[in-house]
C-alpha positions in Angstrom: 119.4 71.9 119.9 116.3 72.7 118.8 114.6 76.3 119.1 110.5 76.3 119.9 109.0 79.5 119.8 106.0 80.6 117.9 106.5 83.2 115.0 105.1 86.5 115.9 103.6 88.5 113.0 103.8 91.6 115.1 107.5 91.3 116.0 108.1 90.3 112.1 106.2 93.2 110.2 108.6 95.7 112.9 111.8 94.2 110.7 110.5 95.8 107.6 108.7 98.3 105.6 109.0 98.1 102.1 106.0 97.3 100.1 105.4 94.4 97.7 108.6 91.9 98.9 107.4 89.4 100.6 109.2 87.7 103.3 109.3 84.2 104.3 108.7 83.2 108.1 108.6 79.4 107.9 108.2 76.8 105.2 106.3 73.5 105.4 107.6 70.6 103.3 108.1 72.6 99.3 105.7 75.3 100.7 106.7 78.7 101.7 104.8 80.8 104.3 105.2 84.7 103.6 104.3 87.9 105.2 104.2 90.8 102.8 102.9 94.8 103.1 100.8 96.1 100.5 99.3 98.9 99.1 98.4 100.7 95.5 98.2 98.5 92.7 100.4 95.6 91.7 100.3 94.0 87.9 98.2 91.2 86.3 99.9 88.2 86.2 99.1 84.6 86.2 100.5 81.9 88.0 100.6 78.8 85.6 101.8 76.1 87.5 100.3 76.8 91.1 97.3 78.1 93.5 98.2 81.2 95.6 96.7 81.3 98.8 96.2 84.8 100.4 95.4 85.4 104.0 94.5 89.1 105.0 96.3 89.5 108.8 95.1 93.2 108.6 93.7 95.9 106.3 91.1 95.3 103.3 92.7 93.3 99.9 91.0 93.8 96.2 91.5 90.9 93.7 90.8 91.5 90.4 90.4 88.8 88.0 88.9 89.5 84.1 85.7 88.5 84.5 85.4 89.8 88.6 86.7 90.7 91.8 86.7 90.0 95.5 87.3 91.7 98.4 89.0 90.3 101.5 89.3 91.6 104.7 91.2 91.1 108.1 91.0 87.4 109.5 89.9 86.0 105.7 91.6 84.6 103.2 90.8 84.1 99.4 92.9 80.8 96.9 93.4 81.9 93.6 93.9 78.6 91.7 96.6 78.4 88.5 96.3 79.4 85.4 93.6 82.5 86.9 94.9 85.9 85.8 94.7 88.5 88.6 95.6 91.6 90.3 95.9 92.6 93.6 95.4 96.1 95.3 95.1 97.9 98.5 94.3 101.4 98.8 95.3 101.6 102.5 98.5 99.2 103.3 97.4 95.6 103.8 99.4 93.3 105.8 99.2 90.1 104.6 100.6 86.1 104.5 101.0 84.1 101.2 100.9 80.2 101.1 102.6 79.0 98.0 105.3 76.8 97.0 109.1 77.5 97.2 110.6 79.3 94.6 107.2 80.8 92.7 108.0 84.5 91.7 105.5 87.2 92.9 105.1 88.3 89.1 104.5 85.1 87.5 105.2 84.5 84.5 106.4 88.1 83.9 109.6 90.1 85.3 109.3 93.9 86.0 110.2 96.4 88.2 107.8 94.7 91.1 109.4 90.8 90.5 111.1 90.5 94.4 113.8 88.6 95.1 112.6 85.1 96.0 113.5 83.5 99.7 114.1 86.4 101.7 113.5 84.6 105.0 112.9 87.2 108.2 
C-alpha cells in the first residue's frame, strides 16, 4: 500500500545535526532531493558533469566562484551550472536543500576529509 504524506523539513532537520552531510528526503526520476546544515567554510571544487541547484530553506548562503560571488538568503535559491568552480560558506548555520543527480559526491571531483557518504536517505 502506498504511504502519502508530505515531507516535513522541520521534522527532518530534528533527525540530525551534523554539518556538511547532506541527506536525501525524496528523489525524482535520477535526481536526488537533499537537506543539508551548514556553516564555516567548505572547499572549492567543481562539478564537471552536472548543475547544482541550491535552495536556502533558512539562514544566509555565500557562493564564491573565481571571478565573484553571490549571496542567497531564506526562500531563494541560486544553480551553479558544470564545470563552474565554487565554494560555499555560511557564517551562521544555513539550512538548506540540494537538487542534483543520484550519486554526485559533495566534493566533486576531489575526496577529503568533507567528501560525505553518498545516499544517506532520512
Amino acid at each position: 500500500m502506498t504511504h502519502y504524506a508530505p515531507i516535513n523539513f522541520t521534522e527532518k532537520y530534528a533527525l540530525f545535526h551534523d554539518q556538511w552531510a547532506p541527506k536525501v528526503v525524496a528523489e525524482m526520476n535520477d535526481y536526488q532531493f537533499k537537506i543539508v546544515r551548514l556553516e564555516g567554510d567548505f572547499i572549492w571544487h567543481v562539478h564537471v558533469e552536472t548543475d547544482e541547484t541550491f535552495i536556502v530553506l533558512e539562514g544566509e548562503l555565500r557562493i564564491d566562484f573565481c571571478d565573484g560571488m553571490v549571496t542567497i538568503g531564506a526562500g531563494e535559491m541560486y544553480v551553479v551550472k558544470k564545470g563552474i568552480e565554487h565554494k560555499p560558506s555560511a557564517e551562521r548555520e544555513v539550512k538548506l536543500l540540494l537538487i542534483e543527480p543520484r550519486g554526485v559526491r559533495n566534493t566533486g571531483e576531489e575526496t577529503n576529509e568533507r567528501t560525505a557518504i553518498n545516499d544517506v536517505w532520512i
